[in-house]
C-alpha positions in Angstrom: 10.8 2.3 -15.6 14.0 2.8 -14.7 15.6 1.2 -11.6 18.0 2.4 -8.8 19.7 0.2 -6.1 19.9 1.0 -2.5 23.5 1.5 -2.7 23.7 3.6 -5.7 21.4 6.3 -3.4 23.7 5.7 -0.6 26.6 6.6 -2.7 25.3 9.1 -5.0 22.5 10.5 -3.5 19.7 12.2 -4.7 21.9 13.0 -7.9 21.2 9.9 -8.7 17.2 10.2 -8.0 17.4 13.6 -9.8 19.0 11.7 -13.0 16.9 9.3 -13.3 13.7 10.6 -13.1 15.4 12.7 -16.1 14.7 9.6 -18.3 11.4 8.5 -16.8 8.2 9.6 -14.5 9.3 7.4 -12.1 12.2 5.7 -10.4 12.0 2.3 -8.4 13.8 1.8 -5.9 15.4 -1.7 -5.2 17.1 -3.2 -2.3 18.8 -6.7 -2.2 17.0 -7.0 -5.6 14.0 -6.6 -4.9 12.0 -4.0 -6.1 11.3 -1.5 -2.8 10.1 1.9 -3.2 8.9 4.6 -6.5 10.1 7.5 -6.5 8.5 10.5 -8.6 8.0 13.8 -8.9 6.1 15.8 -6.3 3.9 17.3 -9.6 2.9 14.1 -10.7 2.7 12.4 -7.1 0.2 15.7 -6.7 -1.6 14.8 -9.7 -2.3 11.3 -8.5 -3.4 12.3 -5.4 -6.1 14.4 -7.1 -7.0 11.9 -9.4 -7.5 9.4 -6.1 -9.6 11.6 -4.8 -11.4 12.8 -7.3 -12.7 9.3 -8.1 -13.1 8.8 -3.9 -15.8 11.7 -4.4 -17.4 10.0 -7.1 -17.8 7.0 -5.7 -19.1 8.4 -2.3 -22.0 10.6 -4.4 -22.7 7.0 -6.4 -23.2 5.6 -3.3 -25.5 8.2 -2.0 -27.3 8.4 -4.7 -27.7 4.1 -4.7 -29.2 5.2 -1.1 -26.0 2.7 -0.4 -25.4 4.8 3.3 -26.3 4.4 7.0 -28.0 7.5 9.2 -27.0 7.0 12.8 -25.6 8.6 15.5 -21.8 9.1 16.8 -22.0 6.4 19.6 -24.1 3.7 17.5 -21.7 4.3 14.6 -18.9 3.4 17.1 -20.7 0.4 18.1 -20.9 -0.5 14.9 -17.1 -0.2 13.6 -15.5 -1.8 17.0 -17.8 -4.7 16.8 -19.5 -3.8 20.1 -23.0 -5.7 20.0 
């Protein structure tokens, strides 16, 4: 993966994005030498997203299926998430 510094996109901009992500899917981003921040493609950034939830879909049916699910109302399922007892 290739690897961009802070002040190489400060200087050269998003020439410098552009070239890199010639040479790879993705770019890190790193500032005061630490790795910071990927950059990719908004095709492939789309594909992950689809991917993610895809596999979010999955695991919900899984779940429903496994009878893994609660039945209540709006204000008890409030209750329930803020800890309200």
């Amino acid at each position: 993966m290739n690897t961009l510094t802070a002040n190489e996109l400060k200087t050269r901009g998003v020439s410098a994005v552009e070239e890199g992500l010639k040479h790879d899917d993705e770019l890190v981003i790193s500032v005061r030498g630490q790795h910071r921040f990927v950059v990719m493609d908004i095709e492939k950034y789309n594909r992950l997203r689809e991917l993610e939830l895809t596999t979010a879909v999955a695991e919900a049916k899984a779940d429903y299926a496994a009878g893994r699910y609660t039945t209540e109302t709006v204000a008890e399922h409030m209750q329930r998430v803020e800890g309200n007892d």
